[in-house]
VEXVOBA-237146 format. One record per residue: residue in one letter; x, y, z of N, C-alpha, C, O in turn. Coordinates in steps of 0.05 Angstrom, whole numbers, padded with zeros to 5 digits, always signed. Each point is the difference from the previous one (the first is absolute). Example, Ala and Ser with C-alpha at 12.3 -4.5 7.8 and 13.67 -1.06 7.14 Angstrom:
BEGIN
A+00264-00114+00156-00018+00024+00000+00018+00024+00000+00021+00000+00013S-00028+00021-00027+00016+00024+00001-00015+00022+00014+00010+00022+00004
***
This chain:
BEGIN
X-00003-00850-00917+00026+00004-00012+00012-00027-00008+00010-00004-00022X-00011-00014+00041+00013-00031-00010-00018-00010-00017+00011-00013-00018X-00042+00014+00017-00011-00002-00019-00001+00006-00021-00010-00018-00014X+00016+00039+00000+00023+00020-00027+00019-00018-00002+00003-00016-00019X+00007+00017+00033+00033-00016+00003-00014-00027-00008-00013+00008-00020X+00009-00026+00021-00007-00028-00003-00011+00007-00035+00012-00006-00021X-00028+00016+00023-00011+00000-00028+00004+00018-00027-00011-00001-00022X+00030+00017+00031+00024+00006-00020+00029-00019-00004+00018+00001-00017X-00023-00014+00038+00024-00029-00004-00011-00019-00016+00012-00008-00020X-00033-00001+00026-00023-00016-00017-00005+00013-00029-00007-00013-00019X+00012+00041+00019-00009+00006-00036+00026-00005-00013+00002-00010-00022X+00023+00021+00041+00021-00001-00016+00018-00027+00003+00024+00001-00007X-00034-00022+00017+00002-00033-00007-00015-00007-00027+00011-00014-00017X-00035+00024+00015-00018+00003-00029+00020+00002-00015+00005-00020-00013X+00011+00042+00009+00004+00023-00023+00028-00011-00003+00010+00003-00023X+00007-00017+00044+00023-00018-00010-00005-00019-00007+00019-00011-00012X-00042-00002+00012-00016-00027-00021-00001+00002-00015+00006-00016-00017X-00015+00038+00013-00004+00011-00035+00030+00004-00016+00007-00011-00022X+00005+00026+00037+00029+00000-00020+00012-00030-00001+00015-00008-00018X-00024-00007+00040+00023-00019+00000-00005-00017-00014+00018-00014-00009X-00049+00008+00000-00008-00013-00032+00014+00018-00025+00008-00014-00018X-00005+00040+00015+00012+00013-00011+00024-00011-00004+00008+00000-00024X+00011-00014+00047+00022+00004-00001+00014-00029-00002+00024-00002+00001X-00044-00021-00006+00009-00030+00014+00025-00006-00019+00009-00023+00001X+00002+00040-00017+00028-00012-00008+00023+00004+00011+00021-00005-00011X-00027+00017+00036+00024+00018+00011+00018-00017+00005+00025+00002-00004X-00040-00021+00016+00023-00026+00019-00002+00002+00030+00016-00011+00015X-00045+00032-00004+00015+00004+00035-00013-00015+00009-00019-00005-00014X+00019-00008+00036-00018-00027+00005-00027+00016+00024-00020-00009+00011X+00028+00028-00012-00032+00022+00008-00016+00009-00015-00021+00011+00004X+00037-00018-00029-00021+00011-00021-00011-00025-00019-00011+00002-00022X+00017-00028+00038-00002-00021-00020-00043-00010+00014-00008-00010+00021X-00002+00016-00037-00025-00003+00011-00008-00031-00001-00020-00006-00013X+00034-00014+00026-00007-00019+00009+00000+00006+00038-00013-00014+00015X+00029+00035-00006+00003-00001+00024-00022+00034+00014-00004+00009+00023X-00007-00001-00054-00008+00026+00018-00027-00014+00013-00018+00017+00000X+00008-00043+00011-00033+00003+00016+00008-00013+00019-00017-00015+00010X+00042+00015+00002+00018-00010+00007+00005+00028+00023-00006+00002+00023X+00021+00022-00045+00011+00019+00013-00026+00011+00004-00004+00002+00024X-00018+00008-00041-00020+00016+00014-00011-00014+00020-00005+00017+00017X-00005-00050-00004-00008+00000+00022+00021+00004+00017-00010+00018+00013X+00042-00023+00001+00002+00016+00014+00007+00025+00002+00010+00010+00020X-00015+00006-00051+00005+00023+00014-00032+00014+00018-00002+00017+00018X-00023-00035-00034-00020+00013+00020-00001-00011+00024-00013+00010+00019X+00029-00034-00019-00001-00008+00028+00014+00009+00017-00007-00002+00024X+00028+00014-00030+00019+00015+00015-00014+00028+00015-00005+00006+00023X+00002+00009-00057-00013+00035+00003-00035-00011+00025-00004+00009+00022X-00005-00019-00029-00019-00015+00019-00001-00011+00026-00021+00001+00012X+00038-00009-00004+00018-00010+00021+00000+00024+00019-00016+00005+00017X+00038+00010-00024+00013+00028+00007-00026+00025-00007+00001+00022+00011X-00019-00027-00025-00019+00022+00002-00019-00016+00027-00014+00017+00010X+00011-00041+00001-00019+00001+00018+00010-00001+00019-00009+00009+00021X+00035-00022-00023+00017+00015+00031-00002+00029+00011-00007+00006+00022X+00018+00014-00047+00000+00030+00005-00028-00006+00005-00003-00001+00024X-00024-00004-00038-00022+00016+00006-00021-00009+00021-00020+00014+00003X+00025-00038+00011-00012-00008+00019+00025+00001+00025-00006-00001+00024X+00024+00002-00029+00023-00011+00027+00015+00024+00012+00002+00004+00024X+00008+00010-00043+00023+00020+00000-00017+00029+00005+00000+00013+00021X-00013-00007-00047-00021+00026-00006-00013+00009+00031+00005+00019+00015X-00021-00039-00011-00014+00009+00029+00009+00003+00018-00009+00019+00012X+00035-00040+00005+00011+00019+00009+00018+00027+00001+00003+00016+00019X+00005-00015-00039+00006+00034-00008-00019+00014+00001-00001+00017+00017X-00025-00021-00038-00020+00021+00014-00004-00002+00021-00004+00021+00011X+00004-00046+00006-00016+00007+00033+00023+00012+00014-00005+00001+00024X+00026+00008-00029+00015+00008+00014+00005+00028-00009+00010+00017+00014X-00015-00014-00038+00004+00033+00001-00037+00013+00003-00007+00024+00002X-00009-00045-00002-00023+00013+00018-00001+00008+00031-00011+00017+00014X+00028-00037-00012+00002+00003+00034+00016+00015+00005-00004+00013+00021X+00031-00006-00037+00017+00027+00008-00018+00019-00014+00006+00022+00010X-00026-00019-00029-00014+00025-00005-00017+00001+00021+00007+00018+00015X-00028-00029-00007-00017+00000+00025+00016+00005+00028-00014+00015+00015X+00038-00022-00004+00020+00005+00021+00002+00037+00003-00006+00017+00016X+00022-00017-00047+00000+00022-00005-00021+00028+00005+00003+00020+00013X-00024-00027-00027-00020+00016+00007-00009+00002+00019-00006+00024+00006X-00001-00049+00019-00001+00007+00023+00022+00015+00017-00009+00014+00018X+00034-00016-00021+00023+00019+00002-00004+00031+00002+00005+00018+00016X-00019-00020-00042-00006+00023-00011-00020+00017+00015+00004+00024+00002X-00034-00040+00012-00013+00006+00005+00006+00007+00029-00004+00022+00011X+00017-00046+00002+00012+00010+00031+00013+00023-00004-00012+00019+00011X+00032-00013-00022+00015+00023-00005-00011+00021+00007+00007+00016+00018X-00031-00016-00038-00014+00024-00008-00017+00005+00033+00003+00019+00014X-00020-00043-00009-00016-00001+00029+00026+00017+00018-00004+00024+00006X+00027-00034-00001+00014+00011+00023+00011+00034-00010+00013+00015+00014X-00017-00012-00030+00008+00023-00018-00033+00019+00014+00002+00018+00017X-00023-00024-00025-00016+00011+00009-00003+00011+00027-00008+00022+00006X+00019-00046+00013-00021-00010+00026+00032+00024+00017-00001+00011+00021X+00026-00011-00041+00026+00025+00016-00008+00023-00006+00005+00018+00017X-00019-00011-00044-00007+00027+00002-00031+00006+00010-00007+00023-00004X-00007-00037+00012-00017-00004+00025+00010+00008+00024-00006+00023+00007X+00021-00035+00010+00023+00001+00018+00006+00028+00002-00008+00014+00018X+00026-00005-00044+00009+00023+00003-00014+00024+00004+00010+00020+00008X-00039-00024-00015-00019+00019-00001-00015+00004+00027-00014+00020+00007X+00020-00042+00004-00018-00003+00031+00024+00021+00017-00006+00018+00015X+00033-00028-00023+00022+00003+00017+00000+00037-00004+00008+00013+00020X-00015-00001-00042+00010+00020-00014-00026+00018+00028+00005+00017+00016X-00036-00032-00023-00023+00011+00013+00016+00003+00024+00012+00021+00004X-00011-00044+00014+00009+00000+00024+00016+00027+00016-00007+00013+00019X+00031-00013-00038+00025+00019+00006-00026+00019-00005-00010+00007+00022X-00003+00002-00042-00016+00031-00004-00018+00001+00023-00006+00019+00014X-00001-00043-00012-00024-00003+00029+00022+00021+00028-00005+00021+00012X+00024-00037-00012+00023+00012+00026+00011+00026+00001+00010+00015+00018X-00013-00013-00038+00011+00030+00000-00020+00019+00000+00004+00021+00013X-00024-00024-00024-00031+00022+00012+00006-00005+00021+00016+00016+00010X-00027-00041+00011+00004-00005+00020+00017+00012+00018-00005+00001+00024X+00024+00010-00033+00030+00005+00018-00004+00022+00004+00004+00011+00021X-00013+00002-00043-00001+00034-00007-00027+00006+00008-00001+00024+00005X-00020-00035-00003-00018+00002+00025+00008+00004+00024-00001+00022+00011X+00010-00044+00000+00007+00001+00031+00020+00026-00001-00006+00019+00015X+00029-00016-00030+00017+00025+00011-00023+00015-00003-00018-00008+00015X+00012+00025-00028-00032+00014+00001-00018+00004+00018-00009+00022+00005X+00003-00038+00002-00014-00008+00029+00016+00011+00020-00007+00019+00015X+00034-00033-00013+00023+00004+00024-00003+00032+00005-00009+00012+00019X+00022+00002-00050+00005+00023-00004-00028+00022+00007+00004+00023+00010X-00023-00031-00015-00028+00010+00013-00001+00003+00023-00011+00020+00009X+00024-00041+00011-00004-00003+00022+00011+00024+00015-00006+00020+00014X+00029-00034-00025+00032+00016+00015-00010+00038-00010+00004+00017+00017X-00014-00010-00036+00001+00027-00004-00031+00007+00020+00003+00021+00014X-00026-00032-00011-00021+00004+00022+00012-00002+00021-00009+00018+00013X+00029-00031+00004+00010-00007+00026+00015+00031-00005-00013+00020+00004X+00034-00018-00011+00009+00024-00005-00014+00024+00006+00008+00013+00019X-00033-00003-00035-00006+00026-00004-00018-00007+00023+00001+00019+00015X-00015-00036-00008-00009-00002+00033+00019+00005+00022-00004+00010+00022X+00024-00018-00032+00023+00008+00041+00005+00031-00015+00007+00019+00014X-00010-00016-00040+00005+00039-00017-00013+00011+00021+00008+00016+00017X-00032-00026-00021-00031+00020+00007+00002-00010+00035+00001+00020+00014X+00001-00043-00002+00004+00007+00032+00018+00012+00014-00003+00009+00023X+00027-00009-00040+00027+00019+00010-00006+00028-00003+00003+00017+00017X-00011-00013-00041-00021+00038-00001-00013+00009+00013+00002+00023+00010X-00023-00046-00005-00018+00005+00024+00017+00000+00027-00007+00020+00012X+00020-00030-00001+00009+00000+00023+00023+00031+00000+00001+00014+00020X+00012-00009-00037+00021+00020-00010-00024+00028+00001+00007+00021+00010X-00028-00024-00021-00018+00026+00000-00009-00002+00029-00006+00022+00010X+00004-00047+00010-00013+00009+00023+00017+00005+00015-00008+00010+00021X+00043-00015-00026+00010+00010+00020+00006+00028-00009+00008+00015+00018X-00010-00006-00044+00006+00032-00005-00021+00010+00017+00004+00017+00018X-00027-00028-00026-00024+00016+00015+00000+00012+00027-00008+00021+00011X+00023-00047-00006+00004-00004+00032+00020+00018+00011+00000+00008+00023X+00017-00002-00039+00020+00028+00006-00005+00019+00002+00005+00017+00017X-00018-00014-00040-00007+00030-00007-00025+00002+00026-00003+00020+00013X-00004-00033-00011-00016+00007+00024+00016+00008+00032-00005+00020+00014X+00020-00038-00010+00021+00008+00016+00008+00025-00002-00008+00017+00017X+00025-00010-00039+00005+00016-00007-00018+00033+00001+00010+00021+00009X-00028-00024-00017-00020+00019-00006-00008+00007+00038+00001+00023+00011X-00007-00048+00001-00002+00003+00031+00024+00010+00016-00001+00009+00023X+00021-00014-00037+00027+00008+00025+00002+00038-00017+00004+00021+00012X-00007-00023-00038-00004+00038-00001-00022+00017+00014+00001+00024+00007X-00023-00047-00003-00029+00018+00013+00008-00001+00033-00013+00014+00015X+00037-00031-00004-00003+00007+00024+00031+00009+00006+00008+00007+00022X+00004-00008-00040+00024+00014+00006+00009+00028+00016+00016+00007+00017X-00039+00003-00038+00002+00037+00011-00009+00000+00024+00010+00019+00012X-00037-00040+00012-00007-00003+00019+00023-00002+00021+00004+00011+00022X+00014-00034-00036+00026-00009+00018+00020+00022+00006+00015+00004+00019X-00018+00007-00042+00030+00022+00002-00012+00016+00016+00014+00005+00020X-00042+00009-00020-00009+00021+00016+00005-00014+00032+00013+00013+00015X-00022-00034-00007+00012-00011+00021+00022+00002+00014+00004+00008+00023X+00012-00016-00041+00023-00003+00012+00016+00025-00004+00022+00004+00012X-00035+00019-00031+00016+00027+00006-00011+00016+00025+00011+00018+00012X-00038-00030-00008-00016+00019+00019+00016-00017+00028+00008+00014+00019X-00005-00042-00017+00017-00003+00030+00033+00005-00003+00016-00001+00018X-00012+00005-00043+00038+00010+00000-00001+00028+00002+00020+00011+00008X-00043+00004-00015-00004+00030+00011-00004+00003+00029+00007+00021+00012X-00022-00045+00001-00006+00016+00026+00022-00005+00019+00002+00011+00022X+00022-00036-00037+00015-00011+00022+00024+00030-00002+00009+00013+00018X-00004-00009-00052+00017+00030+00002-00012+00014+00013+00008+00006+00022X-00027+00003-00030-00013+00031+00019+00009+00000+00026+00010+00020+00011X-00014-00051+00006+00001-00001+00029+00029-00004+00005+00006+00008+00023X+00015-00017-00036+00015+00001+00003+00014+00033+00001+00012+00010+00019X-00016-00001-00040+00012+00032-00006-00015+00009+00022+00015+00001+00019X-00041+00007-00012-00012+00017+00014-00005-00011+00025-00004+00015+00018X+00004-00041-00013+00000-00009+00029-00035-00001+00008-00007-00010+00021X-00004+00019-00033-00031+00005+00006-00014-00025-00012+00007-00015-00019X-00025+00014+00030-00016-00030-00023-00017+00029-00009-00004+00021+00012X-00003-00033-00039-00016+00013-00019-00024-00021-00010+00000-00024+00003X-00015+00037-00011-00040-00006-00004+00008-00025-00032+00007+00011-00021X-00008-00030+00024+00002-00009-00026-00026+00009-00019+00004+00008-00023X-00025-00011+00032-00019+00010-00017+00012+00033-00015-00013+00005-00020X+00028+00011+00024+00011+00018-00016+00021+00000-00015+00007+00018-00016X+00006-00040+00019+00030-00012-00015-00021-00014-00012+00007+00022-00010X-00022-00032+00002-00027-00025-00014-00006+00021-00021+00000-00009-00023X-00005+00027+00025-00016+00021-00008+00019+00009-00027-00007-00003-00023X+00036+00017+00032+00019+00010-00011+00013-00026-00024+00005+00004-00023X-00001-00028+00038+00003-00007-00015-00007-00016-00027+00012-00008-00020X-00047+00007+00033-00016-00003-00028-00008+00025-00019-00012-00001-00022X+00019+00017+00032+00001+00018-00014+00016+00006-00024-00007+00006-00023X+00039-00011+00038+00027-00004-00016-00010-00022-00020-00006+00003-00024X+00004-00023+00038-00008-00023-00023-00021+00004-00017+00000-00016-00018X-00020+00033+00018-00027-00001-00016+00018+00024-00021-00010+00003-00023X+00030+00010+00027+00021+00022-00024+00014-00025-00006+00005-00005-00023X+00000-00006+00036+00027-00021-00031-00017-00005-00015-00002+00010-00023X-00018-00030+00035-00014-00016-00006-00013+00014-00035+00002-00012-00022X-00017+00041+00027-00007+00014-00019+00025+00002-00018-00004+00001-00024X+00027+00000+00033+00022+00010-00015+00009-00014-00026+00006+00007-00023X-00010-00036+00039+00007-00026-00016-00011-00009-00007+00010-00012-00020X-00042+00006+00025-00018-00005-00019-00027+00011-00017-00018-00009-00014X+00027+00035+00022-00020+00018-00017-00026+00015+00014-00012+00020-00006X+00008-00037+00023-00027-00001+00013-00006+00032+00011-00021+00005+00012
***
C-alpha cells in the first residue's frame, strides 16, 4: 500500500513537471525549473525517507502485533473452545453419575421392598401355621370334651340320683340300675338330638 502510495507520488511529481514546463511564465518560484532537481530530490528523499521508516520500522511492528493479537486470539479461541468441551464432558459424566444413582437407589428400595414383603408373608405363613394349629388344637379339645361330656353328665346324674333316691327313700339303692336307667335316658336324648 505505501508502495502505491510512493509511486503514484513519484508519477504525479512527473506530471507536475510536465505542466510546469507548460507553465514557466507563470511567475511561481515552484514552477520556475531552475529549482525543480532541487524539489524532486527532496521530495524523493523525503517520500523515501518516510517510506523506509513506515516499511522497515513502523509496518512490522504493527504487523507483529496484530499477529500476536491474532495468534493470542486464536489461542483464546482454542482454550475457550478446549474448556467448552472438557464442561460438557463434565456434565455428561455428572448427568451419567446422577443416572448411575438413581438405578442404584431404585434397586436397593427394590431389594429393601423384596425383602420387607418375603419377611412379611413368612411371619403371614408362620402366624397361619401356628393359628391353624391352635384351631386344630381346639377343635380337638372341643370334639374331646363333646365325646366325653355325655360320660360326665351320666356320672354325675347317676351319683345326684343315688344321693336323691337315698335321701327320699332312706334305702341305698344298686347304682348299677340308676347306671342302667340313666344311660338309657341318655342314649333317647342323645338319639333325639343327634339323629342317631
Amino acid at each position: 500500500m505505501i508502495k502505491k502510495i510512493f509511486f503514484q507520488l513519484i508519477f504525479l511529481s512527473f506530471l507536475l513537471l510536465g505542466e510546469a514546463f507548460a507553465s514557466e511564465s507563470a511567475g511561481m518560484p515552484q514552477l520556475n525549473p531552475e529549482f525543480w532537481i532541487s524539489q524532486i530530490f527532496w521530495l524523493i528523499l523525503t517520500f523515501g525517507t518516510l517510506y523506509v521508516v513506515l516499511a522497515k520500522l513502523i509496518l512490522p511492528k504493527i504487523s507483529a502485533n496484530l499477529e500476536t493479537r491474532k495468534s493470542q486470539i486464536l489461542e483464546n479461541i482454542e482454550s475457550a473452545e478446549k474448556h467448552r468441551e472438557e464442561s460438557e464432558q463434565k456434565i455428561k459424566e455428572y448427568d451419567k453419575i446422577i443416572q448411575d444413582s438413581k438405578i442404584e437407589a431404585k434397586n436397593y428400595f427394590n431389594k429393601a421392598r423384596e425383602k420387607i414383603l418375603k419377611d412379611i408373608n413368612l411371619k403371614k405363613e408362620n402366624l397361619d401355621k401356628e393359628l391353624n394349629k391352635e384351631i386344630k388344637k381346639a377343635e380337638i379339645e372341643i370334639e374331646d370334651l363333646k365325646n366325653k361330656a355325655p360320660e360326665k353328665i351320666n356320672k354325675i346324674a347317676i351319683e345326684v340320683s343315688t344321693d336323691l333316691i337315698q335321701q327320699l327313700i332312706g334305702v341305698e339303692v344298686n347304682n348299677s340300675s340308676i347306671s342302667a336307667i340313666v344311660n338309657d335316658l341318655s342314649k333317647k336324648d342323645k338319639d333325639k338330638y343327634y339323629g342317631n
